[in-house]
N, C-alpha and C positions, 0 to 999 in steps of 0.2 A: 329749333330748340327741343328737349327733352322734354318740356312743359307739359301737362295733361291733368285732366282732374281725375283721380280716381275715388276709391270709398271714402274717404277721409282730405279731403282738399283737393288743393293743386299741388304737384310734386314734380319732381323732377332735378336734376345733377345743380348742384349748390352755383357752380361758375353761372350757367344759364338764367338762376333768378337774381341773381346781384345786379345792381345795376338799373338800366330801362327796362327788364322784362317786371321788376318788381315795383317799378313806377305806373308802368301798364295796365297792369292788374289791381293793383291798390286804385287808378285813377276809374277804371271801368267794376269795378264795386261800388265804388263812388257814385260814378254815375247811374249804375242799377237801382241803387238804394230811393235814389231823386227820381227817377222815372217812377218807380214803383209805387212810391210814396211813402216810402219807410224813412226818409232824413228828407232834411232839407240845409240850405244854408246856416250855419251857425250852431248846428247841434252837435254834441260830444259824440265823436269813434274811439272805439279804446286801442290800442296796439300793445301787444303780446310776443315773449320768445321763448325757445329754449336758449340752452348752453352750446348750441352748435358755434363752430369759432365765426358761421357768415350769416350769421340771426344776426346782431348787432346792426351790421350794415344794411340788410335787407328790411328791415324792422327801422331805419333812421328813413330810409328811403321813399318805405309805403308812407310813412309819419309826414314828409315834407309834398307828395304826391296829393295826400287827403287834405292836407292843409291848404296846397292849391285848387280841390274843389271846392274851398269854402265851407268846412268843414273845421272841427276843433278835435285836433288828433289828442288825446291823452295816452301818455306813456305807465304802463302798468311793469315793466323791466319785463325779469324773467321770473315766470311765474306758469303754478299747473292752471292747462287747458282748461278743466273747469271751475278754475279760480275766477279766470277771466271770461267766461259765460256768466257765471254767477253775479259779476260785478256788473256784465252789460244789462243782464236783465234786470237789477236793482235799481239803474239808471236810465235806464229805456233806452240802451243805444246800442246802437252795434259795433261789431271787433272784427280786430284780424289777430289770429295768432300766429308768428311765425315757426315754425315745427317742421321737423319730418319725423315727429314721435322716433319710433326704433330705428328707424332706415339707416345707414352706413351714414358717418358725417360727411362724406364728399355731397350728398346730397339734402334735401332740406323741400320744404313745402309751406303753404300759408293755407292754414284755413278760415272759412268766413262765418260769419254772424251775425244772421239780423238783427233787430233789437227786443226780436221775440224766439229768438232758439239759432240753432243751426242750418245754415242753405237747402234747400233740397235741391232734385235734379233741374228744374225749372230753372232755377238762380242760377244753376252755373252754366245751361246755356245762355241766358241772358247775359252772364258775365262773359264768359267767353265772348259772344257775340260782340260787346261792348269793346274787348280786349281788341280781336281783328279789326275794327273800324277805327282803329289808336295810328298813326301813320307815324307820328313820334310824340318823344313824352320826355319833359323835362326830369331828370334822374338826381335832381340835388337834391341832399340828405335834409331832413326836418329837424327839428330837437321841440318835443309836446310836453304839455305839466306833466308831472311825475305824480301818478297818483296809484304806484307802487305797496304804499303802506296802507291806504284805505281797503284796498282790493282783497290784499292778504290776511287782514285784521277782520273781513264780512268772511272769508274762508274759514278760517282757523274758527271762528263765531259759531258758526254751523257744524263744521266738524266735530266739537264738543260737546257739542245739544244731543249726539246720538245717542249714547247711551247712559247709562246713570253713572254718579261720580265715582271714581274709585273701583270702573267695573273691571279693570286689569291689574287691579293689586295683586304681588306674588307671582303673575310672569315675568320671566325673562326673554324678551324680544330684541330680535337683531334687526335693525333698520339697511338695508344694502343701499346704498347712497348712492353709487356710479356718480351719474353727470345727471342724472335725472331733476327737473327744477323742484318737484316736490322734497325734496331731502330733507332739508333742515326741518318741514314741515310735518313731515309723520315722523318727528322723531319727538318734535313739540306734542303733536296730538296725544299721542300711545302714551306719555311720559304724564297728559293731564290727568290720561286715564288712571296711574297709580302703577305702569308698568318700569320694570327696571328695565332699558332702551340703554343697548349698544348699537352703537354706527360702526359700520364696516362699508369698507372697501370706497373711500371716498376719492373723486376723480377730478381733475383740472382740464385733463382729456376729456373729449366725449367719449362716450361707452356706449354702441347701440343696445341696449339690454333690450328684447321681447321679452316681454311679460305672458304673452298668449302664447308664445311657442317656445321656450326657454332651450335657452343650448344644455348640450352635455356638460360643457365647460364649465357653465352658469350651475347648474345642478351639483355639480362636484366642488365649486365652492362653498357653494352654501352648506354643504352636507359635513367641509371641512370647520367652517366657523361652528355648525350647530354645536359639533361635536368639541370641539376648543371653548367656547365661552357657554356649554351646557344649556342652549336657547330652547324655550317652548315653542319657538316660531320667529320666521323671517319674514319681514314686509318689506315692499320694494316698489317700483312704478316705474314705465316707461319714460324714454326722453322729456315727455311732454307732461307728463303725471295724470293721465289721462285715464 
């Protein structure tokens, strides 16, 4: 398999984590967490996605995996990365999000979360380790409470709190939507703020957009909206909204 953890999770070609490799790994997290003493039987995991077209399935899969260690998967949809940080560490539990942030859609990734932050290297070999010791893993899809609207509604809570009310009254801001899950979301925030928020370029496709490396392509869009809808600035965010 493609499979591998690098800066940012585990990654690898979308066909390879569909399925058993996503039961695998969802199930040897699992089991990490219990070794560790970070869960145990009965406590809440949240599960997380992008808009990649094989988030859904990989994301029902880890959800029906965690459920068979005794575990209480809650489904958060598709929502930004540190939506669903936020929400775990509100609850004291740990996540998976399924993502491969900017990467091409053929490919995809999950990343982990204990119930106090982000994995470090230790965790992932422990999970790993967990992963090779797996000989087979039941692959049927889960379906976890939806607790989608709590999650977004402690995001959006916080987002607002930044600055003072009304501190973007009189710009013009263009919101670049792609496929990114934060979209609807900073177009909500900017708008609390008191800015006049256009959305552009909104996608049912995924778009891998980098935010850290932006293409030519990307740059020449934007450069053509600025200049069409007269924008003081364009906000935007990775697959994952990260």
């Amino acid at each position: 398999m493609s499979l591998k953890f690098g800066t940012s999770g585990l990654r690898g070609l979308s066909i390879d984590l569909k399925g058993r490799a996503a039961a695998v790994y969802a199930t040897a997290f699992a089991r990490h967490l219990v070794n560790a003493g970070l869960a145990k039987a009965g406590d809440p995991i949240l599960v997380g996605r992008d808009f990649r077209d094989s988030s859904p399935e990989i994301a029902a899969t880890a959800i029906g995996a965690l459920a068979r260690c005794g575990l209480v998967p809650l489904d958060v949809g598709a929502i930004p990365t540190p939506a669903l940080a936020l929400y775990g560490l509100s609850l004291k539990a740990a996540s998976i999000m399924v993502t491969g942030s900017h990467i091409p859609a053929d490919r995809n990734g999950i990343k982990f979360y204990r119930p106090d932050g982000e994995i470090d290297k230790a965790d992932e070999l422990a999970i790993a380790a967990q992963a090779a010791a797996i000989s087979d893993s039941d692959a049927t899809p889960g379906v976890g409470e939806d607790r989608s609207n709590d999650a977004i509604a402690l995001f959006y809570g916080r987002n607002i709190s930044v600055l003072p009310d009304n501190a973007l009254t009189g710009l013009k801001i263009g919101v670049y939507q792609h496929s990114t899950v934060a979209r609807d979301l900073l177009v909500d925030v900017l708008r609390h703020y008191g800015a006049e928020v256009t959305p552009l370029g909104r996608s049912e496709t995924f778009i891998p957009v980098d935010t850290e490396a932006v293409s030519p392509e990307t740059i020449a869009l934007l450069q053509k909206w600025s200049a069409e809808y007269g924008l003081d600035a364009i906000a935007s965010a990775d697959g994952d909204g990260d």
